[in-house]
FIFIGU-173018 format. One record per residue: residue number from 1; z, x, y of N, C-alpha, C, O, CB in turn. Coordinates in nm, 2 decimals. Atoms other than C-alpha are relative to their C-alpha. Last residue first. Glycine has a CB too. Example, Ala and Ser with C-alpha at 12.3 -4.5 7.8 and 13.67 -1.06 7.14 Angstrom:
2
   resi       nZ       nX       nY      caZ      caX      caY       cZ       cX       cY       oZ       oX       oY      cbZ      cbX      cbY
      2     0.00    -0.09    -0.11     0.71     1.37    -0.11     0.08    -0.08     0.11     0.09    -0.03     0.22    -0.14     0.04     0.05
      1     0.00     0.09    -0.12     0.78     1.23    -0.45     0.00     0.09     0.12     0.07     0.19     0.12     0.12    -0.10     0.00
END
This chain:
120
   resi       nZ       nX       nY      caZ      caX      caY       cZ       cX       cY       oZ       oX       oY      cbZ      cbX      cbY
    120     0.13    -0.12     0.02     1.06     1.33    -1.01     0.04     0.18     0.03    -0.05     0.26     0.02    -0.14    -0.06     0.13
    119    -0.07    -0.04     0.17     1.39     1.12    -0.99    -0.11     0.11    -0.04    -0.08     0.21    -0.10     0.00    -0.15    -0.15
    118    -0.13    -0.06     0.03     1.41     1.13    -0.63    -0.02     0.03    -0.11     0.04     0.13    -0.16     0.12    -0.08     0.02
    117     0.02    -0.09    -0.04     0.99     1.01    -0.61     0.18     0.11     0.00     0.17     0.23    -0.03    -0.07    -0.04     0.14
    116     0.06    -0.08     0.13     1.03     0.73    -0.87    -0.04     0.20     0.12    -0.10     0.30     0.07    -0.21    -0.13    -0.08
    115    -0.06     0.02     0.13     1.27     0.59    -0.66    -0.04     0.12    -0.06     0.02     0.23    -0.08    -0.04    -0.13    -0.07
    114    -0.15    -0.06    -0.03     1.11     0.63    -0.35     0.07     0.07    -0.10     0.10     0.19    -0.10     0.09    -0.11     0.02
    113     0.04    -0.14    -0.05     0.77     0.49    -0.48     0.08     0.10     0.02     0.05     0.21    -0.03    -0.05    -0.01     0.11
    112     0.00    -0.07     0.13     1.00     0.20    -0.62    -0.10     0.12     0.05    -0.05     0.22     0.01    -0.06    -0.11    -0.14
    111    -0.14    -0.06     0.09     1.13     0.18    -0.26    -0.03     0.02    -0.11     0.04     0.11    -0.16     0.13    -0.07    -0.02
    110    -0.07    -0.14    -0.06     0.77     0.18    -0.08     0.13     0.02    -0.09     0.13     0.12    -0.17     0.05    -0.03     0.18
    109     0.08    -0.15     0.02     0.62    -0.08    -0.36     0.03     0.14     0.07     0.01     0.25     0.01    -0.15    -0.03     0.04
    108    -0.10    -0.05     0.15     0.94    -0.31    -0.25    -0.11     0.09    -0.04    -0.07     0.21    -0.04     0.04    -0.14    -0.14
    107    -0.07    -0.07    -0.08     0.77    -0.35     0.16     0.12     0.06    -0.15     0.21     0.14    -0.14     0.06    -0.10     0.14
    106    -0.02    -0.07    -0.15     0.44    -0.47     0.20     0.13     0.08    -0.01     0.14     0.18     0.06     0.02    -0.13     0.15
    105     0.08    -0.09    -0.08     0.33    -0.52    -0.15     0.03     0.09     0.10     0.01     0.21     0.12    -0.07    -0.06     0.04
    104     0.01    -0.16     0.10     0.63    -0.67    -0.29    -0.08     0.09     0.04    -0.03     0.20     0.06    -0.06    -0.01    -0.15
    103    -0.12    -0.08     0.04     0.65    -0.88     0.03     0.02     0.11    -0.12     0.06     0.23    -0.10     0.08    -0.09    -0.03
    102     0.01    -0.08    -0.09     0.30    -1.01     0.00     0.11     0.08     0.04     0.07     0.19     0.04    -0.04    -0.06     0.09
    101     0.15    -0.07     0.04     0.30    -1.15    -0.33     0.03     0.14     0.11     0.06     0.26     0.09    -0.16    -0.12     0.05
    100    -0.08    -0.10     0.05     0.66    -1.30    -0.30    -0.05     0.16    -0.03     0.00     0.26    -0.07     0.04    -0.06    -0.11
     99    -0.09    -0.08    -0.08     0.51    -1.49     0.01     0.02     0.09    -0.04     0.01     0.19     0.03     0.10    -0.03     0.02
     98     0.08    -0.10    -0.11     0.18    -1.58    -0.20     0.13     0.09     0.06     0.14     0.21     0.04    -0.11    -0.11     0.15
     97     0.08    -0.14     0.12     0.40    -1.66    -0.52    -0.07     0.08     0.10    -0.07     0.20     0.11    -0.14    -0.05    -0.14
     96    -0.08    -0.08     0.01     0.65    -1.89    -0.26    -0.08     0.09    -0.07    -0.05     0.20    -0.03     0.12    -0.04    -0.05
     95     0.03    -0.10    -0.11     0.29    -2.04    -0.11     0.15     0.05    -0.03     0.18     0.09     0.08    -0.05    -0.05     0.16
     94     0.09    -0.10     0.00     0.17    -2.16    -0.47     0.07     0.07     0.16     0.03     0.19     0.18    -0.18    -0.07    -0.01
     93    -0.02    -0.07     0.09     0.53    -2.32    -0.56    -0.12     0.11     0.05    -0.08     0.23     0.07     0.00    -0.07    -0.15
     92    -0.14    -0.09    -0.10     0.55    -2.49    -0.18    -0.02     0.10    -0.15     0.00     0.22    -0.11     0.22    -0.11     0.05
     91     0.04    -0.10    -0.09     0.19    -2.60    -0.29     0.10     0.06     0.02     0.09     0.18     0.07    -0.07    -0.03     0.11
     90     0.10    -0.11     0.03     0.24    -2.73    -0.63    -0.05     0.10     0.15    -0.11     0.21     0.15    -0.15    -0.09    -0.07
     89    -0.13    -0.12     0.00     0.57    -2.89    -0.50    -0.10     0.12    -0.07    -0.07     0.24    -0.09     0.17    -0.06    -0.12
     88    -0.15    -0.05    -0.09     0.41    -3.09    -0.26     0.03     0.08    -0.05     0.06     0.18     0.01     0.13    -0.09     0.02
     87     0.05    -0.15    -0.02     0.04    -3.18    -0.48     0.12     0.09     0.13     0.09     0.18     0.21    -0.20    -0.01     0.07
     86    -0.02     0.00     0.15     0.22    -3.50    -0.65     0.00     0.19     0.04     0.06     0.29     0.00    -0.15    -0.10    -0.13
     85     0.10    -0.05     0.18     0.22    -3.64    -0.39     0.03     0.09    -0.03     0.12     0.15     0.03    -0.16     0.03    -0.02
     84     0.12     0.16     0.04     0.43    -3.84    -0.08    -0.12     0.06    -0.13    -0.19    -0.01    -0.20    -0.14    -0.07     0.20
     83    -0.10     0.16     0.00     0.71    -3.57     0.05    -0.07    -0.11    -0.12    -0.02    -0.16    -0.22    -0.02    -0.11     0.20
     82    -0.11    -0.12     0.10     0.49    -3.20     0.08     0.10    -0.14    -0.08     0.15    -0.14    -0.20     0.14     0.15     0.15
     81     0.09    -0.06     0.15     0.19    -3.39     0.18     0.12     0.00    -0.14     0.13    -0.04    -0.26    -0.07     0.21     0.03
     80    -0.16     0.01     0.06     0.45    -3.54     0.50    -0.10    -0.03    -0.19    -0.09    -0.11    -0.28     0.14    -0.22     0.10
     79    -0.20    -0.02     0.01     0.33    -3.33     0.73     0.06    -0.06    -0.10     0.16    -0.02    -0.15     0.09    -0.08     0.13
     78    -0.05     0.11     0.05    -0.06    -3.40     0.70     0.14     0.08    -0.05     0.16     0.14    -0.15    -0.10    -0.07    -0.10
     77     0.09     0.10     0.01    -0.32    -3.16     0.89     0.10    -0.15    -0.05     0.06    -0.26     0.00    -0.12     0.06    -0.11
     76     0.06     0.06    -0.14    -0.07    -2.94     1.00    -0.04    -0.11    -0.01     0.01    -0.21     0.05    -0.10     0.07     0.05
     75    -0.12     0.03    -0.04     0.08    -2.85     0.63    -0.05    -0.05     0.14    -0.02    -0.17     0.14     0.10     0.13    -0.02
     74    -0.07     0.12     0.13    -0.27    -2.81     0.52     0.12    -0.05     0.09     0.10    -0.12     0.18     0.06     0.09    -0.18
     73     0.14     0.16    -0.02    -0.41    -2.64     0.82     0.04    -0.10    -0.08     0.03    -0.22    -0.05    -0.18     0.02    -0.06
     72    -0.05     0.07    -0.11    -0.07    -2.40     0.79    -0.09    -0.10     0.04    -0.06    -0.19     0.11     0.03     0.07     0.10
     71    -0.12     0.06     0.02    -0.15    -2.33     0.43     0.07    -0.09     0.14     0.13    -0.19     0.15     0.10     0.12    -0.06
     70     0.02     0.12     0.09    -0.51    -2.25     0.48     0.14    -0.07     0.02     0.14    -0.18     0.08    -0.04     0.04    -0.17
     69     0.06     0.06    -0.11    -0.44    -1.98     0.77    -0.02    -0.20    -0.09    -0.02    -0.32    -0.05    -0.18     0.13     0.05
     68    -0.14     0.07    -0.10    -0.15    -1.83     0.55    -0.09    -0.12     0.10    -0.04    -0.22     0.15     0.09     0.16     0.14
     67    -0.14     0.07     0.09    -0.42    -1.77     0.26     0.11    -0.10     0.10     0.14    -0.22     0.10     0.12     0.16    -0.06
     66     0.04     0.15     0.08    -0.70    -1.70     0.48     0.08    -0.07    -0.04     0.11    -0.18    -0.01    -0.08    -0.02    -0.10
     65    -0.04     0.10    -0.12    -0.49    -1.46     0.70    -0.09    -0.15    -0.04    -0.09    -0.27     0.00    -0.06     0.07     0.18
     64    -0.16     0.05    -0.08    -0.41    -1.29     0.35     0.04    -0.12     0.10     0.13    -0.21     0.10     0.04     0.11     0.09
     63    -0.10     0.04     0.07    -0.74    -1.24     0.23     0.14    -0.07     0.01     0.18    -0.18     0.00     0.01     0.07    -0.04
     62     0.05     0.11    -0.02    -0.88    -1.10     0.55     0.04    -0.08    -0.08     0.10    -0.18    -0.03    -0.11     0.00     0.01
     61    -0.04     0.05    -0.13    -0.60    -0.84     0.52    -0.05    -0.17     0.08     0.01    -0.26     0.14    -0.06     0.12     0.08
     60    -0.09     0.04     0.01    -0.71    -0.75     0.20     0.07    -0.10     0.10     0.12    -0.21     0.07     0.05     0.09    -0.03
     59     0.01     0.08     0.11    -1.08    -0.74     0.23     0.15    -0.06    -0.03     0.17    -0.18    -0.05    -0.07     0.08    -0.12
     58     0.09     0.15    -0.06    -1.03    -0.54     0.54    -0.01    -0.12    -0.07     0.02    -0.22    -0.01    -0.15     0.02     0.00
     57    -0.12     0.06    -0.07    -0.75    -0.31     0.34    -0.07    -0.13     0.08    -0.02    -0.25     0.08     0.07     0.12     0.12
     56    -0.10     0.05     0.10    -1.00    -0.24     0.06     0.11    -0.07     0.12     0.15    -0.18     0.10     0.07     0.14    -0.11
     55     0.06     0.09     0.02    -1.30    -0.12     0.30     0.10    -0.18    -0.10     0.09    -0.30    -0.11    -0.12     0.09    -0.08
     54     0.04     0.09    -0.15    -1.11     0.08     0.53    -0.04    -0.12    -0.08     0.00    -0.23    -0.04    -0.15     0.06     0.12
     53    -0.06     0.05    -0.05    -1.02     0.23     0.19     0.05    -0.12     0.07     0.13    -0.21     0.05    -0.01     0.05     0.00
     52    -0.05     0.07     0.11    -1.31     0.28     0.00     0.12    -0.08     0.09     0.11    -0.21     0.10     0.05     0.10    -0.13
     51     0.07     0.09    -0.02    -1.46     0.44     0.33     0.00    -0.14    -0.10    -0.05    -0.25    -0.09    -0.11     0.06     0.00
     50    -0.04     0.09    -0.07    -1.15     0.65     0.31    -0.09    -0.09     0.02    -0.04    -0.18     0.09     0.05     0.03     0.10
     49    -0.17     0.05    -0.03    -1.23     0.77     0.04     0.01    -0.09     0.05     0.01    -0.20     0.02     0.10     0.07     0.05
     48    -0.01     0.09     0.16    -1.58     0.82     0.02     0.13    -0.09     0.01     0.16    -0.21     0.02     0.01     0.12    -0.15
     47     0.07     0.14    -0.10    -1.55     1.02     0.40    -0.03    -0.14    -0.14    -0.01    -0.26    -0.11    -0.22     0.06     0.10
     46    -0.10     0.03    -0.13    -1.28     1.27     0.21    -0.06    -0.13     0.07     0.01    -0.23     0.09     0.00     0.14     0.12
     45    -0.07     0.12     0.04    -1.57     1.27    -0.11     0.12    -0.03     0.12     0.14    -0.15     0.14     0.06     0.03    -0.16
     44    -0.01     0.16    -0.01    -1.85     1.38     0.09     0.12    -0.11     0.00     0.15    -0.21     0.06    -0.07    -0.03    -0.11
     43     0.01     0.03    -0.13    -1.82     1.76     0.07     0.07    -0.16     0.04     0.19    -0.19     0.08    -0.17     0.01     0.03
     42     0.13     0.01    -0.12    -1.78     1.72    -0.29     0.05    -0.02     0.10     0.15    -0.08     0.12    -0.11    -0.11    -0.01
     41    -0.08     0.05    -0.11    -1.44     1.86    -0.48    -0.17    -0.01     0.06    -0.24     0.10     0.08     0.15     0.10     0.09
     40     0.15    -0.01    -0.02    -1.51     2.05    -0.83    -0.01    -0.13     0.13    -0.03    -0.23     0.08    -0.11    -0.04    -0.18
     39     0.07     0.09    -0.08    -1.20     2.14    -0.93    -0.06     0.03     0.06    -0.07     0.14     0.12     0.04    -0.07     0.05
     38     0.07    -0.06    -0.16    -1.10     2.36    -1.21    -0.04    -0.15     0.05    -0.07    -0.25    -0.02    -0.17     0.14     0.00
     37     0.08    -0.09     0.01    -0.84     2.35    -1.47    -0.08     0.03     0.12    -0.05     0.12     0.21    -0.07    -0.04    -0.09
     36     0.17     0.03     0.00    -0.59     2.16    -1.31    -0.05     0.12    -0.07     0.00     0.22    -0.06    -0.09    -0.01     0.17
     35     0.07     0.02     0.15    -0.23     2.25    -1.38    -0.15    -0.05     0.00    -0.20    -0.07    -0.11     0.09    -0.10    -0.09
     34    -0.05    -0.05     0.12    -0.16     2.37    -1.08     0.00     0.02    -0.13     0.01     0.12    -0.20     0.05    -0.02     0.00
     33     0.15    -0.06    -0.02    -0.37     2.14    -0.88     0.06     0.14    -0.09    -0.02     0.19    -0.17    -0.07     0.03     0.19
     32     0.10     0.04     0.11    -0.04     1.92    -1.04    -0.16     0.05     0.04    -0.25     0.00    -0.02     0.01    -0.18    -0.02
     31    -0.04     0.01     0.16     0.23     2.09    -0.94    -0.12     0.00    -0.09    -0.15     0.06    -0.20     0.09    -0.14    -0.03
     30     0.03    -0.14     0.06     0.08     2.14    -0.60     0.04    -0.01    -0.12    -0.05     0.04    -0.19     0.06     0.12     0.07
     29     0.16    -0.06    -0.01     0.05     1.79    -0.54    -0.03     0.17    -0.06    -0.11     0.22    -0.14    -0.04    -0.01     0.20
     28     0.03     0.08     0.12     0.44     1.70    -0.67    -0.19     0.04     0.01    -0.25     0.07    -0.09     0.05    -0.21     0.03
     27    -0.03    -0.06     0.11     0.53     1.96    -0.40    -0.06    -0.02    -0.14    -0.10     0.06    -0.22     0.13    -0.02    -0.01
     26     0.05    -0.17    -0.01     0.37     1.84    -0.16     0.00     0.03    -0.12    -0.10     0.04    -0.20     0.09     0.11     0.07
     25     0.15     0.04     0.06     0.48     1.45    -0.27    -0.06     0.13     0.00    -0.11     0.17    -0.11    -0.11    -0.11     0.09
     24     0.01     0.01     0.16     0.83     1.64    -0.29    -0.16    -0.07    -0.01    -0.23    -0.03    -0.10     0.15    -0.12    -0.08
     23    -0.08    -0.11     0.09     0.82     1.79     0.06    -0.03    -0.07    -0.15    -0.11    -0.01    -0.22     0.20     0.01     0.05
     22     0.13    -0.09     0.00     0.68     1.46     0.21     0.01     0.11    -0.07    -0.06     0.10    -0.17    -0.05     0.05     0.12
     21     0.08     0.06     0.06     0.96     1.26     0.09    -0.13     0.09     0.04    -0.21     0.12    -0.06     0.00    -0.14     0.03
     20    -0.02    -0.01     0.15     1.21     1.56     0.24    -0.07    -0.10    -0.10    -0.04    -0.07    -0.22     0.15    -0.01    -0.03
     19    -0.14     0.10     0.05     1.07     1.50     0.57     0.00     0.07    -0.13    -0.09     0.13    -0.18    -0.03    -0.19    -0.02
     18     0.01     0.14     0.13     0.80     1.72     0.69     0.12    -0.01    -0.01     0.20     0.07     0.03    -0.07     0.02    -0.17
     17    -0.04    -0.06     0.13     0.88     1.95     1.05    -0.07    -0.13    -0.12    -0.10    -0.24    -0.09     0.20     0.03     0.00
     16    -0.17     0.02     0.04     0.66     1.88     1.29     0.00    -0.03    -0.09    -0.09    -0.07    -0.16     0.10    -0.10     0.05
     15    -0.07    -0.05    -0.11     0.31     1.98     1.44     0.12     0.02     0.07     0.16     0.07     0.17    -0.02    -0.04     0.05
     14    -0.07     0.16    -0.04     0.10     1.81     1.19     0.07     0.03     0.17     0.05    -0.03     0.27     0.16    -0.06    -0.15
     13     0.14     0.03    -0.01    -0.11     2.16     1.15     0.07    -0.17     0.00    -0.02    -0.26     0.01    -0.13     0.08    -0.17
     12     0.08    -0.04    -0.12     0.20     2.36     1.18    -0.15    -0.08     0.01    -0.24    -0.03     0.08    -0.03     0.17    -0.01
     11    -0.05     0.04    -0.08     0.37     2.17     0.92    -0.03     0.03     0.15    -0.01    -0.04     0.25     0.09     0.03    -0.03
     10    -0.02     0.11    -0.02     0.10     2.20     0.71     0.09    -0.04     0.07     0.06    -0.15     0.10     0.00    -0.05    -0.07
      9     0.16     0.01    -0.15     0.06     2.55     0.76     0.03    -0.15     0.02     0.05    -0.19     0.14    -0.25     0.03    -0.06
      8     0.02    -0.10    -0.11     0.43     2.60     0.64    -0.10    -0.06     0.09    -0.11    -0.10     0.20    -0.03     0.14    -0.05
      7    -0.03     0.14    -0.04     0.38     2.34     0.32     0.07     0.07     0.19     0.11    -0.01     0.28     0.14    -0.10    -0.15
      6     0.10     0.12    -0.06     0.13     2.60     0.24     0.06    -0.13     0.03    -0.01    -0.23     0.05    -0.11    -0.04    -0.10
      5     0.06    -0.03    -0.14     0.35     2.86     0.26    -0.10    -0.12     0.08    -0.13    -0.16     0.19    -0.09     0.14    -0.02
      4    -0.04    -0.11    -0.14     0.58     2.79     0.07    -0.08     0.01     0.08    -0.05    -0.01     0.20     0.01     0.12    -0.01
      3    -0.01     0.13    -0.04     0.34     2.64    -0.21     0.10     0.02     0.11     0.03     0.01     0.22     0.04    -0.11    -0.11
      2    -0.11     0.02    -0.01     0.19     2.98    -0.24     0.02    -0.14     0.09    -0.03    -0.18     0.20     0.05     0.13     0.04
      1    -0.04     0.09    -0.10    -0.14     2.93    -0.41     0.15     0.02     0.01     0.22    -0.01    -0.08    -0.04    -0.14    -0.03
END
């Protein structure tokens, strides 16, 4: 396998040039079929995948607009929760962990990816 070349078709088969993060995951991919012994790749598994996927982000996503959907019924339902018991600072604590939740997720997992992709 020339990795040259094959990051070549792949650019012809996207249709523009890769970035220098694509370039090193490439790279980082061929490295490591490189050291494979042998693989044994079903038909199937590409539609597996992503059927894992689709399935993982649905679950996630629905997750989420429950989460935010709860907190604003709450907060809706009775304004001054957060003021008058006990359960005020247990919710503003549970929806900074959801926020901080979703933020690492959505947008600090790309820069330590980053990270660990320069130093690689």
């Amino acid at each position: 396998m020339n990795p040259n070349e094959e990051l070549r078709n792949q650019e012809a088969f996207e249709g523009a040039p890769l970035t220098q993060k694509d370039e090193k995951l490439y790279e980082l991919l061929f490295e490591q079929l490189e050291n494979a012994t042998e693989l044994d790749i079903k038909p199937q598994f590409s539609d597996a995948v992503m059927k894992r996927l689709e399935t993982r982000k649905r679950k996630e996503s629905l997750y989420e607009s429950l989460l935010f959907g709860f907190a604003i019924q709450a907060v809706h339902s009775s304004p001054n929760i957060l003021q008058n018991s006990i359960l005020g600072p247990a919710m503003i604590l549970a929806g900074l962990i959801v926020i901080f939740q979703v933020v690492d997720k959505r947008y600090l997992k790309d820069e330590r990816m980053n990270r660990k992709l320069k130093r690689g």
